[in-house]
N, C-alpha and C positions, 0 to 999 in steps of 0.2 A: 552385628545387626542392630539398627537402629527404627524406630517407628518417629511419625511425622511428628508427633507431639516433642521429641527431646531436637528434632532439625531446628536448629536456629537461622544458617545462613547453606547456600548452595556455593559448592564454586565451578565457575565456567571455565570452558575450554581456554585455554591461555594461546595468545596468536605470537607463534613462536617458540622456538626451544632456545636463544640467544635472546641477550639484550640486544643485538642490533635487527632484530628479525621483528622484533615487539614495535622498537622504536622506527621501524621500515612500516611496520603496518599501523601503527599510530598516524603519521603523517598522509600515508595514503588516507585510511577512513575520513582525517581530519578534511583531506581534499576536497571528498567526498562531499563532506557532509557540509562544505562552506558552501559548494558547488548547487548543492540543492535548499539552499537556505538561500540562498543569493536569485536562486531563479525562481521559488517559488514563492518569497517574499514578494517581489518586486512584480510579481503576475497579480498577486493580492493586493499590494497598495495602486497597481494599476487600472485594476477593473473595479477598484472601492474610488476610485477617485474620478476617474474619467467617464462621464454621464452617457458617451458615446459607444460604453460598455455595458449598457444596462439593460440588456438583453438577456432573455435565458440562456443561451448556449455561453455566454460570459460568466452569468452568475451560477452555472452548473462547472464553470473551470473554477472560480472564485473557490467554491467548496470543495474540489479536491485539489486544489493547492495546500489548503489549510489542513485535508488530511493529508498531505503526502509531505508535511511540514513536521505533523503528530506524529505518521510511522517510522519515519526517518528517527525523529528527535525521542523513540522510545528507544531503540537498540544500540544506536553508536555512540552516544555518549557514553554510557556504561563502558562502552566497548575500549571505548579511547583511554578511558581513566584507565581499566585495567591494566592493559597495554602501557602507559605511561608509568604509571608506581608501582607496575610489575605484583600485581596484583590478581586473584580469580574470584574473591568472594562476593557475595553477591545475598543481602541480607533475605528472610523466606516474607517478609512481607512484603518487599521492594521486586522481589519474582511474580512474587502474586498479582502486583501492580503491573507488573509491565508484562506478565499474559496477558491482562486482562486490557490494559490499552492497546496493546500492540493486535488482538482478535478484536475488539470493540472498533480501531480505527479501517484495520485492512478489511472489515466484512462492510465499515460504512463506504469503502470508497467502490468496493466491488457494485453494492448494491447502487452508489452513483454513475460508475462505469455503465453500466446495464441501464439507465433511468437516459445519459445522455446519448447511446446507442438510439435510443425512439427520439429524443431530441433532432440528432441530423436525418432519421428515418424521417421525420414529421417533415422536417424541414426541406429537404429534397425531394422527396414522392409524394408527399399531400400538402405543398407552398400556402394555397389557396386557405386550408384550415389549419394552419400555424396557429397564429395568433386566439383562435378559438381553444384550439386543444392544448397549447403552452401559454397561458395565461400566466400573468406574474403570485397567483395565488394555486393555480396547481403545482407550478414551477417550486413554491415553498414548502406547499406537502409534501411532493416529493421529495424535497433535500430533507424535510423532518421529518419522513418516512424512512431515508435512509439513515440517518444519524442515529433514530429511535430505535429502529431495529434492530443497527450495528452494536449500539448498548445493551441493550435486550439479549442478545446471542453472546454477547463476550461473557457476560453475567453468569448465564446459563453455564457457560464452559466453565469461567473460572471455578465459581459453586463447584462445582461438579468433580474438576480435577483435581482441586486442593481438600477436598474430603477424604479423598483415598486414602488409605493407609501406604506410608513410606519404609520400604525394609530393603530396600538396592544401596542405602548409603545418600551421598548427601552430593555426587558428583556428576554434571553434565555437560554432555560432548556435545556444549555447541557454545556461542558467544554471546549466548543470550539467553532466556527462557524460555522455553518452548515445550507445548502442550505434550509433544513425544517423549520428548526429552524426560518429563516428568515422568509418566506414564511408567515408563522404563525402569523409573525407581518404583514402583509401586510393588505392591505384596504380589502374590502369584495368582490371576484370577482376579483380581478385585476391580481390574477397569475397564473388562466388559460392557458395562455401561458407556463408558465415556468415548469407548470404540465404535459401539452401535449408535450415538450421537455424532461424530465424526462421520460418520459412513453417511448417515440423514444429512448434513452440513454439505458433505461435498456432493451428494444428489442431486441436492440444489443448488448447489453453485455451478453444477452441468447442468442443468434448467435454463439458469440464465444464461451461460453462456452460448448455448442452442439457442437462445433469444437474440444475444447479441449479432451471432451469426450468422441469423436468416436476416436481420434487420440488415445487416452488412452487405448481404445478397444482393437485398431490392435495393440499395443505393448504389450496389455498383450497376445492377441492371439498368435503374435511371439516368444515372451516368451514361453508360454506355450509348442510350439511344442520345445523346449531346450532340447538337451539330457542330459544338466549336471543341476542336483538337485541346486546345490551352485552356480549356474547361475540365474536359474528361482527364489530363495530367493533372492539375492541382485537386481534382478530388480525389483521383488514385491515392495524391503524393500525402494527400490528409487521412487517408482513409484506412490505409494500408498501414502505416506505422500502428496505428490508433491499434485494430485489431492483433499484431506483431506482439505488442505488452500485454494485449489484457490476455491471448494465449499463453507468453511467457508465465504471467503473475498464475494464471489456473493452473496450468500444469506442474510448475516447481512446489506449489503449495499443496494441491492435490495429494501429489505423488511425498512431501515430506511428512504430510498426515495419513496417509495410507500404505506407505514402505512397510514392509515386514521387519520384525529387529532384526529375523537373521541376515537382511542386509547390509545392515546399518554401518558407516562409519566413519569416523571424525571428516574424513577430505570428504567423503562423499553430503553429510551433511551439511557441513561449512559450505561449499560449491549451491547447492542448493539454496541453503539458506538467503545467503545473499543474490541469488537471481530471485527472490521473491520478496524479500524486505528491504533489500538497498535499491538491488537496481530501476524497479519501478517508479519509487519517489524523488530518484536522480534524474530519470530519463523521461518523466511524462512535463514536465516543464519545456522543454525542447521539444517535442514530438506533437504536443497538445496544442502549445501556445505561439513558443517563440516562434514558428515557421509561418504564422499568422501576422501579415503586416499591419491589420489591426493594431494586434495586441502589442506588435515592435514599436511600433508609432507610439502608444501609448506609455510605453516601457520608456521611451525615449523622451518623452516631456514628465516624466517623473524625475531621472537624472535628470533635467537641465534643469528642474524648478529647486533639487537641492544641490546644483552645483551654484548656482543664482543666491541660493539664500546665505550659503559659505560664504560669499564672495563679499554680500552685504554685511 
C-alpha cells in the first residue's frame, strides 16, 4: 500500500498485449491525430486570414478549432509514445498537467458549443437583431467567458483530485489520465468530495445542454416554416450533425464520470474514452466547417497561396 506523497509516476493502460497490436494502434492514433491537426489547423489559418470570415459564427469556429487542436494534443501524444517505446509510465506531475488541460480545454469548448447554439438561434429566429445582440465585443466576452471559466473549473478539479490521499497503487486502466481513474486510487471514503463536485459539474452540463436543445428546436421550427426546399435541407444537413456530437461528447463524458466502479472496465472505459476525447476533436472540423463552402473556398486559397509561394 502506497500513499500519494511516495507516487512518483502513474502508469497507463498499455494499447495492446503484442508488439504488433501497440505498433497497429500507434499508427492508427498517429492517423488520427494528423487527420485533426490537418483540419483544424487549416480552419484556423483560414478564418485568421480571410477578412471574409470575420464574422461571429467564424470567429466562434476560430476558437474551437484551437480547442479541439488543445484536447486532441493533451492525450494522443502521450498515447503514441507509449505505444511506440512500449512504454506505460506517465510522471504524477505530467498527469496532473494533463487532467488539468484536458478538463480546462473540454469544459471551455462545451461552454463554446452552448455560447454558438444562441449564435445560429440569433441568427435564424431573430436575423433582424444579429448584429445588435452578436456584436464583435460580446462575441469576445463570450469566448473569454468560456476560456475563463473553462480554467477556473479545471483548477477547481485538479486542486481537488490531486489532494486526495493515494492507497489503490499507482495503476490506471485507461490511456490517459483521468479524473475517475484517479479517484479509484484513492483511500476509502476520501473523495466524496470530489464526487459531489462531479455530480454539480455534470448538472450543469445538462443545463446547458437543455439549452442547447430547445435553441435546436426553434431553429428547426424556423426552418421548417422555409419556403425553399434547398433551404430547409442545408440547415437540416448543418444542424443535425452539429447537435449528433455535442450529444455524443455529453453523454460519453457524463456517463465516464458518473459510472459506478462496479462497472468499470478497461474495454468499456477505453470505448468511452475515446468517443468523448478523440472523436469530437477529429470530427467537428468536418461537421462544423468543412461542409461550409465558405469555409472550403477559404481553405482553398490558403493551399494555393503556399503552394504559390513553394513554387516561388
Amino acid at each position: 500500500m502506497s500513499n500519494s506523497s511516495s507516487i512518483s509516476e502513474f502508469l497507463l493502460l498499455p494499447l495492446g498485449n503484442t508488439r504488433q497490436l501497440q505498433l497497429l494502434h500507434f499508427w492508427l492514433l498517429l492517423g488520427i491525430y494528423l487527420a485533426s491537426l490537418l483540419g483544424n489547423g487549416l480552419i484556423s489559418i483560414a478564418v485568421a486570414c480571410d477578412q471574409c470570415l470575420h464574422t461571429p459564427m467564424y470567429f466562434f469556429l476560430l476558437n474551437l478549432a484551437l480547442l479541439d487542436l488543445g484536447c486532441i494534443s493533451t492525450t494522443l501524444p502521450k498515447a503514441m509514445a507509449n505505444a511506440l517505446w512500449d512504454t506505460r509510465a506517465i510522471s504524477y506531475t505530467g498527469c496532473a498537467a494533463q487532467i488539468f488541460f484536458l478538463v480546462f480545454l473540454s469544459s471551455a469548448e462545451y461552454s463554446l458549443l452552448t455560447v454558438m447554439s444562441y449564435d445560429r438561434y440569433v441568427a435564424i429566429c431573430k436575423p433582424l437583431h444579429y448584429g445588435t445582440l452578436l456584436d464583435s465585443r460580446a462575441c469576445a466576452n463570450m469566448a473569454a467567458a468560456a476560456w475563463g471559466t473553462g480554467a477556473l473549473y479545471s483548477l477547481l478539479h485538479t486542486i481537488n483530485t490531486f489532494s486526495l490521499p493515494l492507497c489503490q497503487g499507482n495503476v490506471l486502466n485507461q490511456f490517459f489520465c483521468e479524473i475517475p481513474q484517479i479517484l479509484k486510487l484513492s483511500c476509502s471514503g476520501s473523495y466524496h468530495r470530489e464526487v459531489v463536485l462531479l455530480i454539480f459539474s455534470v448538472s450543469l452540463a445538462f443545463g446547458c445542454y437543455v439549452f442547447i436543445v430547445v435553441s435546436y428546436v426553434q431553429i428547426f421550427m424556423a426552418v421548417l416554416r422555409m419556403p425553399s426546399e434547398q433551404g430547409r435541407h442545408k440547415a437540416f444537413s448543418t444542424c443535425l450533425p452539429h447537435l449528433a456530437v455535442v450529444s455524443l461528447f455529453v453523454s460519453t463524458a457524463c456517463f465516464a464520470l458518473l459510472k459506478p466502479f462496479s462497472i468499470s472496465s478497461p474495454l468499456l472505459d477505453l470505448t468511452v474514452a475515446l468517443l468523448y476525447s478523440v472523436v469530437p476533436p477529429a470530427v467537428n472540423p468536418f461537421i462544423y466547417s468543412m461542409r461550409n463552402w465558405e469555409v472550403r473556398d477559404a481553405v482553398r486559397k490558403v493551399i494555393t497561396k503556399c503552394q504559390l509561394s513553394q513554387l516561388c
